[in-house]
N, C-alpha and C positions, 0 to 999 in steps of 0.2 A: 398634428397640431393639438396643443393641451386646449380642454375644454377648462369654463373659469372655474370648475367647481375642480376638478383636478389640481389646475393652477393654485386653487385657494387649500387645498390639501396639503399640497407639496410647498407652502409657503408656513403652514403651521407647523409641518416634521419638521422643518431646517432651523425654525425659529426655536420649537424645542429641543432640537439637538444644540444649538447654540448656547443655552443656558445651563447645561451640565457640567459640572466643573470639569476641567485637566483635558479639554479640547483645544487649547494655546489660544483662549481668545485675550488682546491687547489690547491695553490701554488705546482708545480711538478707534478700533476695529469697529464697533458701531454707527461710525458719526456719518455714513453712509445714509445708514436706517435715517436718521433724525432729518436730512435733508428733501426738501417738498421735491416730491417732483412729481407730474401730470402721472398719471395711471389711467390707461382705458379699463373700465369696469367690468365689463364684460357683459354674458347674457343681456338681459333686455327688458321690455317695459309691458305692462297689459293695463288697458285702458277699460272700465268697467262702471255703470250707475248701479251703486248699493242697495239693496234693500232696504226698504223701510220695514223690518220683520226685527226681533229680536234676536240677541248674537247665538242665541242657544240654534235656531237653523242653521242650517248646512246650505246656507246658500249665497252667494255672492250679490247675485243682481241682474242686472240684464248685460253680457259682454259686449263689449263695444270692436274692441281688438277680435280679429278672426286669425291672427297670426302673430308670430312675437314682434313688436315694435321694437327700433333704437332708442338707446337713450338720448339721444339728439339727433337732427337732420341729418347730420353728415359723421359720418366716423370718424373722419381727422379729428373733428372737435373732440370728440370724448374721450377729456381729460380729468380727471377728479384729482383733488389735491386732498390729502390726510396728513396733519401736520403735530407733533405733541412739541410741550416745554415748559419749563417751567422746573421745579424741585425735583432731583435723581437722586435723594436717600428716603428713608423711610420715615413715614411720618409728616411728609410733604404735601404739599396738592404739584399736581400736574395737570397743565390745561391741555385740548386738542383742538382745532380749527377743521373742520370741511369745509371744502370749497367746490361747489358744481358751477363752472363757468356759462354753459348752457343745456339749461333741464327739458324733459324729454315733451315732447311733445301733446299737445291738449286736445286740439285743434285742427284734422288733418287740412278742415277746410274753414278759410277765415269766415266765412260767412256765416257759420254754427256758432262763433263768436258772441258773448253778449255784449251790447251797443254801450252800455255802461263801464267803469272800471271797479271792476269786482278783487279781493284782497285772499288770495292765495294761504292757505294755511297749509304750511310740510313739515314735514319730521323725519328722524332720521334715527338707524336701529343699528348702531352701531357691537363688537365683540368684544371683551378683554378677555386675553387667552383661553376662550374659549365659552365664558358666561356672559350672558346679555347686560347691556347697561343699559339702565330709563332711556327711554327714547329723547332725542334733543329736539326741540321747534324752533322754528320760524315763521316770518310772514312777511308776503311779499305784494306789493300791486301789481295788478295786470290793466292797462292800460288799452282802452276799444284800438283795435287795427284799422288804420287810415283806409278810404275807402278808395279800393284799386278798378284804375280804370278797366280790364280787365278779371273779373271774378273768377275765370276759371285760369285765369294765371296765378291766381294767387298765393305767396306761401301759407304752409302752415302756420299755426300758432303753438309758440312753445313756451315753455317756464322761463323766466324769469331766471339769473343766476341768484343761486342761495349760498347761504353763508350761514355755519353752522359752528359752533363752540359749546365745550362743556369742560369737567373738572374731573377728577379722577384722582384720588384718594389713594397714596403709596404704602400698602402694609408689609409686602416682603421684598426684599433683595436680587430681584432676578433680572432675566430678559423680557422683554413683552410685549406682544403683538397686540396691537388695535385695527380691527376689521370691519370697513362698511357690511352690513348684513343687507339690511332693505331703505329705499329711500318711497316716503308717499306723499303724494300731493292732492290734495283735497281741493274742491271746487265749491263754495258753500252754497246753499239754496237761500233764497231772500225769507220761505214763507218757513222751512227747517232747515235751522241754523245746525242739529246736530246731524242731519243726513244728506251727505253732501249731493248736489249734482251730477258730481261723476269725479271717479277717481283715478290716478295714476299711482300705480306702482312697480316699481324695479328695482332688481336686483343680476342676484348672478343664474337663475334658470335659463339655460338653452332652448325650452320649450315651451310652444304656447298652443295649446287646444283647448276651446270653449268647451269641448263635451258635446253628449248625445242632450244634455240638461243643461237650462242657463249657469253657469257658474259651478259646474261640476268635473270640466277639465284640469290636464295637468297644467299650468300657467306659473307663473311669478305672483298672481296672487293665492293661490292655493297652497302650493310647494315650496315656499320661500329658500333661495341657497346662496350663501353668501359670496359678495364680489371680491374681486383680487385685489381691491382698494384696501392697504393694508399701510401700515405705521410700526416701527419696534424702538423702543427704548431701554437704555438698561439703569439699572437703580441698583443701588449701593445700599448697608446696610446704616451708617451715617454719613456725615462730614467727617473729611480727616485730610490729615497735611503731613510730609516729610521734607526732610531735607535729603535728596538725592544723590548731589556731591558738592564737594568745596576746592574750588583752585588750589593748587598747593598746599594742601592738606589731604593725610591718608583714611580720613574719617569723617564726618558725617553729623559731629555734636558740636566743634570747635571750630572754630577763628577767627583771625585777624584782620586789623584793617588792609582793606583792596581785597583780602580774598572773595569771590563773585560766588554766591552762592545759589543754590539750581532747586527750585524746591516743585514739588508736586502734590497735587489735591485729589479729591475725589467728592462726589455726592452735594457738588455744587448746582444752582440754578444754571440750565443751560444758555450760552450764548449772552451770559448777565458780565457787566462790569463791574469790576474789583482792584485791588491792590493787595500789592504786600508792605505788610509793616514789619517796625520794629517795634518791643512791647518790655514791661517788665516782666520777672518770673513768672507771675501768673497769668499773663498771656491776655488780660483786659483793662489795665493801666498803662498809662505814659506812654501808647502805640503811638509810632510816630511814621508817617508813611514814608516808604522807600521806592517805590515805580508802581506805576497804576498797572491793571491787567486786564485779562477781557477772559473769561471760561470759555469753553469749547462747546457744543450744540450737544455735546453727551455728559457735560457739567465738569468735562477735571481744568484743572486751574494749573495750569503753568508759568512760571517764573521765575525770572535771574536777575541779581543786581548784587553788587559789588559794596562789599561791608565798609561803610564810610570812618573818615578817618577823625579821633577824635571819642569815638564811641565809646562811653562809659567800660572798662573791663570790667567781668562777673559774669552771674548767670543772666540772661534772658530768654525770650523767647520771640521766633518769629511765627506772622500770623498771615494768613492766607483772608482775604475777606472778599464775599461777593452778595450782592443780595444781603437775604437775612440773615445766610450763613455764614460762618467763619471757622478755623480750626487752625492751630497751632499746636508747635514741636519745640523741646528745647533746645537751647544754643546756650554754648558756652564763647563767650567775647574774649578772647586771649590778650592780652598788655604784652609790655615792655617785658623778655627775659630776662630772670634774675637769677645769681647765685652766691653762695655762701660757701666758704671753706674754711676749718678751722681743723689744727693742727692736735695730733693724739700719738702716744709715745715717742720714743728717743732711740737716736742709732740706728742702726738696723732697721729695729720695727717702725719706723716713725713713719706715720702714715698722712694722708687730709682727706678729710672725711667734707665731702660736698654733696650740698642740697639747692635745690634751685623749685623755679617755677614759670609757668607762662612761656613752658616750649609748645614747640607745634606736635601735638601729640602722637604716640607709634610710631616715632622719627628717632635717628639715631643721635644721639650726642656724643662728642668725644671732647674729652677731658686729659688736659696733659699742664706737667706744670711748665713755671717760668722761674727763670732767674732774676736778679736782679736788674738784670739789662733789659728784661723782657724778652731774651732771647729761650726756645724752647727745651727744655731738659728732661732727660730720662723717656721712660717709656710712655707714651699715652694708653689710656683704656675711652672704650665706648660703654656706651651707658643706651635704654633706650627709654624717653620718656612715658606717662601712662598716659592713659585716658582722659586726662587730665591736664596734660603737659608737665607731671613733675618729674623730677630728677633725683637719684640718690644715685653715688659711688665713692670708692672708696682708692684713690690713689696713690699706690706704695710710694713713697721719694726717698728713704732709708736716709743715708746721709747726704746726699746730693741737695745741694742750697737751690734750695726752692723758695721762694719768696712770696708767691703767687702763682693760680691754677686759671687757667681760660680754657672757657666752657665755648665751643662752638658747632655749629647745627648746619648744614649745608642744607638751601631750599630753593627753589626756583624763582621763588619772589625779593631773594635778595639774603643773603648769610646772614644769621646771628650768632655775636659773638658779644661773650661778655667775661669779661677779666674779674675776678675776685681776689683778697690779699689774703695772705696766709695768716689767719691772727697767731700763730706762735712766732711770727719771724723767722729770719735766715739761721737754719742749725745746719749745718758741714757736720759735725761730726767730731772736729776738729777744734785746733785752735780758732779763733775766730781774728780775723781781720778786721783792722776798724777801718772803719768807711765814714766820709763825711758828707753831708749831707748837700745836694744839689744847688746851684745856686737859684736866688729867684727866689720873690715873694709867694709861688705857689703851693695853697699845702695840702699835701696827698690825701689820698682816701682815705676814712676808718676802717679802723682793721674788720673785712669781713664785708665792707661796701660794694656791691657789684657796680660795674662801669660796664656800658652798654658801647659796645660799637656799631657803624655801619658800614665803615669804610676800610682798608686796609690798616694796621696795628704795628702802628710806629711807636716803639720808647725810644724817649726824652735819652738825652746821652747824659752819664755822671761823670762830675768832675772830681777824680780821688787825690787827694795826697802824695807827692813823688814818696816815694819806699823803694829800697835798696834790694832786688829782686836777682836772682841768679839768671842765668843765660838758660836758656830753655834748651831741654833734650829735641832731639829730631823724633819726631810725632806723626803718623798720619792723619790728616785732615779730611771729614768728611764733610763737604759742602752740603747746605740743608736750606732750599726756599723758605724763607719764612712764609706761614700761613696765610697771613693779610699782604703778601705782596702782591702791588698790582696789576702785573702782568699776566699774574696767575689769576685773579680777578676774572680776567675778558674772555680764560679759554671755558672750555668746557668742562666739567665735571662728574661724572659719574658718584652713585650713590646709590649703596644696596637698601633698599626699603624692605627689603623682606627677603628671608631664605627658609627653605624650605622643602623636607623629601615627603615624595608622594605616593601613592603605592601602596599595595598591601601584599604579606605574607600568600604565597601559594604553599600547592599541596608540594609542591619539588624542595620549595625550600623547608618544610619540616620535615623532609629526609635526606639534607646536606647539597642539595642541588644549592647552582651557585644564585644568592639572593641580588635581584634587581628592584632600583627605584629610579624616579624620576627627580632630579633635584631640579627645585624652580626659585627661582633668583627675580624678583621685580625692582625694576632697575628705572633710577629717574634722573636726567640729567640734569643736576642743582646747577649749570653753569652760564652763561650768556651767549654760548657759542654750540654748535651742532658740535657732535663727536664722533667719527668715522670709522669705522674699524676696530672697535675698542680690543685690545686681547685679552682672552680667560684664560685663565689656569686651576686647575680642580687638584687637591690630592687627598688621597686617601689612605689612611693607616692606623698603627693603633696609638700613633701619637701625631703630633702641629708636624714636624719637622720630617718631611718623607719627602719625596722627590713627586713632581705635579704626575698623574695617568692621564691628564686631557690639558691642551694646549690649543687654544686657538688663535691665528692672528688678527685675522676680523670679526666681528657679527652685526656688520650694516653700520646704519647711518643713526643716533638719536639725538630728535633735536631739542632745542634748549626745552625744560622745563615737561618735554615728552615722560612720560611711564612706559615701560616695554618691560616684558613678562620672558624669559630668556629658560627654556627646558632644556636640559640635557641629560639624559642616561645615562648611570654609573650600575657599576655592579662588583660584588666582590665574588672572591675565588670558592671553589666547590670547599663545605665541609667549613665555611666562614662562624665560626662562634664567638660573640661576647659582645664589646661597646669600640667602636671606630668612629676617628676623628677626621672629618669632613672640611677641609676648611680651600681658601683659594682666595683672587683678587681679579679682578673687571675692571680693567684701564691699570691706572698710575697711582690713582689719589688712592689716601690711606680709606678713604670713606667707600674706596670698592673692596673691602676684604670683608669677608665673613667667615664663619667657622661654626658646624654644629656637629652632634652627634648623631652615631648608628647603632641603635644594638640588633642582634640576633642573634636568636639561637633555633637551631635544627630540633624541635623536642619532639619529631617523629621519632627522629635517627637515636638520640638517646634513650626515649622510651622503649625502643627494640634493646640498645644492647641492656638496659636493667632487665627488662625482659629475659635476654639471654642469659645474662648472670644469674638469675633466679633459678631458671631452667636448669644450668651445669651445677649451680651448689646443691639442686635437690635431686640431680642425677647421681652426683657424689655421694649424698646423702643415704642414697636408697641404696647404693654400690653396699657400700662399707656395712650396714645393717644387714643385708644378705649375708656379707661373709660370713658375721657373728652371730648367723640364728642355727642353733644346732639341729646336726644329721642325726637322720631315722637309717643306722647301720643295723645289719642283719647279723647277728650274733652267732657268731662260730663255737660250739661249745669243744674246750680240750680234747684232745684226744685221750681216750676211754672214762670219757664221764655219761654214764648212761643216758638217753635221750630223754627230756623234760627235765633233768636235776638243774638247780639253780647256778648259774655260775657266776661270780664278781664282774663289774664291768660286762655285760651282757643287757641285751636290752631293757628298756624302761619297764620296772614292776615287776622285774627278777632275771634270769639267765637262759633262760628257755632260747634252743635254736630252734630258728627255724627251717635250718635244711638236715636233712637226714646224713650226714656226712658216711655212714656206711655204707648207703646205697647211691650215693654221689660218687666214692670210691670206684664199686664196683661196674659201674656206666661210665667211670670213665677207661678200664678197662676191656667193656664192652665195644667202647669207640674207638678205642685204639686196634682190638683185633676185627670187630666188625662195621664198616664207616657208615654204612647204612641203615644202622639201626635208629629207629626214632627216637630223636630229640626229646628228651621229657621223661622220660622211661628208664627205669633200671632194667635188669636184666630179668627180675621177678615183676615186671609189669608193676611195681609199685613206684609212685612219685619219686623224684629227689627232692623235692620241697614238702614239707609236711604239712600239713593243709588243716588239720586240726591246731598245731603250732601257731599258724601266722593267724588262725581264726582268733586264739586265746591272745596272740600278738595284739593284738588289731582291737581287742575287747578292753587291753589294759593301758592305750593308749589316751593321752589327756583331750577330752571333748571339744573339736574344730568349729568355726563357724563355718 
C-alpha cells in the first residue's frame, strides 16, 4: 500500500512527465484533472496548545495528541475537494476552491467544549508545482454542543466544514499541479487573541510522536508533508481560434453558403459561455452571432454551424467568443461562380482564353466548349482552381464553331456550372452559314456574361431558315449524355480531388533496381447516390496512350459526398531512366481521370559507369605513353672495333659497350664443349659484362627521380 507521501511523489513525476512536449497529450486529455472529485488526504492530524514563547524556540507547546489523529471521525468521510477555473492562457488569473466537508477533530470529548460559541480561524498551505503559495483563511463558528443526556456517550467535537478559495496568477504555458500541503485550525483564547488555545494541524505525515520533550517529536506539526489532495491544469500560451474543416470544401479558408464549418479554440475560460460569430475582416466589427457555445473545464471552445445563406461574399472573419476572451481566423465567403471567355487567334490556332472566380478552391474545374445549340464540342481540359477559387485556362477550339465555353465543378453540395459566350462569335474556319436569329422577345447575354446554373442545361432549340442541303454521307455516330442531364443528376459520381506519388528514392534505385511508389488518389463522391464498386485503371509509360498495368473492378462502396483516400503500388522495370506518364480513370465520369508525371534516374548506376570510362581512357592513356617512352639497349659494339671506342647509334653519351663481346665469344664456346662451367665466367675467369663499362654507362645516363 503507497503511503501519502509516496502517493504525493508519484503524482508530481507523472504531472511532470505530462507537461514535456511530444508525449501525444490531446486536446481534452486533461479535462479529467479539472473535474472535483472527493480525495482522501491522507496521513493525519496532531492536536497541540502553543507556546506562549517566542517563534525563535524550538518548541511547540504542550501535545495534546499521543498518537496520530484522523482527519475526521470516520474515514469514509475523508473527502477533500480541490477545485481550479477560471482563464488557461497566460496572463489570466485562475481561481481554486478547497472544500473540507468535515474537519478534524477538536474535541475528543464534548465536555472540554467551551459553553460559549467561540469563531474558528483556519488556513490553508496550499503547492504550485512545487513552491508555496500565501496561505488562504477562513472563519468559521463553532456553536456550544447540546447537552447529552449521557456525557460519556458523547461524540467528539469537530471542525466545522471550511471552504477555501484563492487566485493564481498564469505566467507560463504549461501543466500544473495544485497540492494541499497543511491545513490549521486555531482555537483563540478570549484573554490572547494571538496565541491560541489549542491547535490543530494536518497534513500528509504518517507519524505522530510527542518526543522524550513536549513538542519535540516527529508529528504533522513538526515535519509537515504534503497530501494527495492534488488539482492539475493546463494553460496555453494565449487565446487562439481555427477553422478545422468545411463541408464540401478541400480547405480550411473558404466557403459557401450551407457549408457547416467546425472550428476550434484554445486558452479560453473554463466551463465559460460563449458563441461563435460572424465579423468583418478585422475580426471586431459588424460580429453577428451564429450559435452560442459553452468551453470545456480545460478552456477549448468547440463549434459548428452552417454558413447562412445570403452572407455578404469577400473576406471575413470568424470569431470564437467566451468570457473576456475571444480569437479569430480568416475566412474567405465564396458567391455566385463566374466566368469569362474571350476568343484569341484564327484557324488552327484559335483559341479561348477563360478566367473566372468564386470556385470552391483545390477543386477541379473542367472547361469544354459549346456549339450553337449548346450541345458539347471538341476536347474538354480541366483546370484547378487556387486558393482562392480562381480559374485560368486556355481552350484550344481551332476551327470547330464554338460559340460558347461552360465551366463546371462537380461538389457534393450540389454542381456548378456556369456558361460563358465566346466574345469572338462562331469561326468554323469556313465559309460561314447564315443563321437567323431565334424567335421570341428574349435577348441573349453580352458577350462574355457568365450564366449561372443549378439545374441540368437545356438550350433553347433554333429556328433556321429552309437551305438546300445535300443528303448526308453514312457517318458513325457517337452518342454523348449531355452533362446537365437528369438522370445523370441522381446517380453517383466520382471525383479525383487529389493525385499523388509517394515514396522516396532508395539505395536500389540509384543503382537501376526497379523504382517503387505509392500512387494516392482522394476520391469524393460529388453525386446524390452511393457508388459501388467503382473500376480503376492505372497506366504507365512514356507517353497518355499505353495500355492500363492495373485494372480493378471494384474498390467498395462510396457514399454520397464521402472522401476516401484509395493507395495502390506501381513500380517500373529494372534500369527505369527519365520522365513517365502516369495517368488512369476511377469510375465513368470524365471528373475520375487524372494524369501526372514520374521522373528517375539511377545516378548510382551512371556515376560508376563515368567512373568506369574515366578508369579505361586513363588505362589507355598510360598504355600508349609506355609504348613511346624510349629503351635503355645495351650497345653491341661492331665486330673489330676495340673495346671502349665510340660507336654511332650505341648508347646515350657515346658507343661504349657494355659486354666484352671477345670474351662472350669465347664462354660460349666454353658452354658448348664444357656444360658445366659457371655461368658468368669466361674461360679466363674474367666477366662477360664489363663492369667498368656499365659503371661509365650508368654515370652518363640522364638524372631519375
Amino acid at each position: 500500500m503507497l503511503t501519502p507521501r509516496l502517493r504525493t511523489v508519484l503524482a508530481t513525476a507523472v504531472l511532470a512527465a505530462s507537461a514535456l512536449p511530444g508525449l501525444g497529450m490531446v486536446a481534452g486529455s486533461a479535462s479529467a484533472a479539472d473535474t472535483v472529485v472527493g480525495t482522501d488526504p491522507g496521513g493525519g492530524c496532531w492536536r497541540y496548545v502553543p507556546a506562549v514563547l517566542t517563534p525563535e524556540v524550538p518548541r511547540l507547546g504542550t501535545p495534546l495528541s499521543t498518537e496520530l489523529e484522523p482527519w475526521v471521525l470516520a474515514p469514509a468521510e475523508a473527502e477533500v475537494q480541490l477545485s481550479t477555473a477560471g482563464d488557461t492562457a497566460v496572463g489570466g488569473t485562475r481561481t481554486f476552491a478547497l472544500e473540507i466537508p468535515n474537519g478534524p477533530v477538536l474535541y475528543p470529548d464534548a465536555t472540554e467544549q467551551p459553553a460559549e460559541k467561540i469563531v474558528l480561524k483556519a488556513s490553508a498551505v496550499l503547492l504550485l508545482d512545487g513552491a508555496e503559495l500565501p496561505p488562504v483563511t477562513t472563519e468559521v463558528e463553532l456553536e456550544p454542543a447540546p447537552a447529552a443526556p449521557d456525557p460519556a456517550a458523547a461524540a467528539p467535537v469537530t471542525v466545522p466544514a471550511l471552504s477555501f478559495t484563492g487566485e493564481i496568477t498564469i505566467a507560463t504555458a504549461a501543466t500544473s499541479a495544485l497540492i494541499l500541503k497543511q491545513l490549521t485550525v486555531d482555537v483563540p483564547r478570549p484573554d490572547l487573541p494571538q496565541s491560541p488555545s489549542l491547535r490543530v494541524v494536518c497534513n500528509g505525515q504518517t507519524e505522530g510522536d510527542p518526543g522524550t520533550l513536549p513538542g519535540l517529536g516527529v508529528n504533522p506539526a513538526t515535519e509537515p508533508v504534503a497530501t494527495s489532495v492534488t488539482a492539475t491544469y493546463r494553460t496555453v500560451a494565449g487565446t487562439a481560434a481555427k477553422v478545422t474543416a468545411i463541408s464540401s470544401q478541400a480547405v480550411t479558408n473558404a466557403a459557401r453558403a450551407g457549408d457547416t464549418l467546425t472550428l476550434q479554440g484554445s486558452g479560453f475560460p473554463s466551463a465559460a459561455a460563449g458563441a461563435l460569430e460572424m465579423c468583418d475582416p478585422d475580426g471586431t466589427t459588424a460580429c453577428t452571432q451564429m450559435v452560442p457555445t459553452q468551453t470545456t473545464p480545460t478552456g477549448e471552445h468547440l463549434a459548428s454551424a452552417a454558413l447562412p445563406s445570403g452572407l455578404a461574399a469577400g473576406d471575413r472573419a470568424v470569431r470564437l467568443v467566451a468570457g473576456l476572451r475571444s480569437a479569430t481566423t480568416p475566412l474567405l465567403v465564396l458567391g455566385d461562380p463566374t466566368a469569362e471567355a474571350s476568343s484569341e487567334g484564327s484557324g488552327e490556332d484559335r483559341a479561348a482564353q477563360v478566367a473566372g472566380g468564386d470556385w470552391d478552391p483545390l477543386r477541379k474545374v473542367a472547361l469544354r466548349g459549346l456549339d450553337s445549340s449548346g450541345a458539347a464540342i471538341g476536347k474538354r481540359i480541366v483546370v484547378t482552381a487556387d486558393e482562392r477559387g480562381r480559374i485560368e485556362g486556355r481552350l484550344d477550339v481551332g476551327k470547330r464553331a464554338v460559340t460558347a465555353v461552360r465551366a463546371e465543378q462537380k461538389r457534393a453540395g450540389g454542381d456548378l456550372v456556369v456558361e460563358a459566350d465566346l466574345d469572338g462569335g462562331e469561326v468554323t474556319g469556313g465559309p460561314e452559314t447564315p443563321q437567323q436569329d431565334a424567335p421570341g422577345d428574349a435577348t441573349p447575354p453580352a458577350s462574355g456574361a457568365p450564366v449561372t446554373t443549378t439545374g441540368p442545361v437545356t438550350a433553347d432549340p433554333v429556328t433556321a431558315a429552309p437551305v438546300e442541303i445535300p443528303e448526308p454521307a453514312d457517318l458513325a455516330v457517337n452518342e454523348v449524355t449531355a452533362p446537365g442531364d437528369a438522370a445523370a443528376a441522381q446517380q453517383g459520381e466520382l471525383a479525383i480531388i487529389d493525385a499523388a506519388l509517394t515514396g522516396s528514392s532508395t539505395l536500389g534505385d540509384m543503382f537501376g533496381a526497379s523504382p517503387r511508389r505509392v500512387l494516392r488518389l482522394d476520391v469524393e463522391n460529388v453525386g446524390q447516390v452511393a457508388v459501388s464498386a467503382p473500376g480503376l485503371t492505372i497506366s504507365v509509360g512514356r507517353t497518355d496512350d499505353v495500355e492500363p498495368i492495373y485494372s480493378s473492378d471494384g474498390l467498395g462502396t462510396i457514399e454520397p459526398g464521402a472522401v476516401e483516400r484509395i493507395e495502390v503500388p506501381i513500380a517500373l522495370g529494372v534500369g527505369a531512366i527519365g520522365t513517365y506518364q502516369i495517368s488512369g480513370q476511377l469510375g465513368t465520369g470524365e471528373a475520375g481521370t487524372f494524369s501526372l508525371t514520374w521522373q528517375t534516374y539511377p545516378w548510382g548506376l551512371i556515376v560508376l559507369n563515368v567512373l568506369g570510362i574515366a578508369l579505361l581512357s586513363w588505362a589507355v592513356e598510360r598504355r600508349l605513353r609506355r609504348r613511346n617512352a624510349p629503351r635503355v639497349v645495351a650497345a653491341l659494339a661492331p665486330a673489330g672495333l676495340a673495346p671502349g671506342a665510340p660507336v654511332a647509334g650505341g648508347p646515350v653519351g657515346g658507343g661504349e659497350a657494355v659486354i666484352d663481346l671477345e670474351t662472350l665469344e669465347r664462354w660460349w664456346a666454353m658452354q658448348a664443349a664444357a656444360p658445366e662451367t659457371l655461368i658468368g665466367a669466361g674461360d679466363d675467369g674474367h666477366a662477360v659484362v664489363d663492369i667498368d663499362a656499365v659503371e661509365r654507362w650508368i654515370d652518363r645516363l640522364p638524372a631519375r627521380s
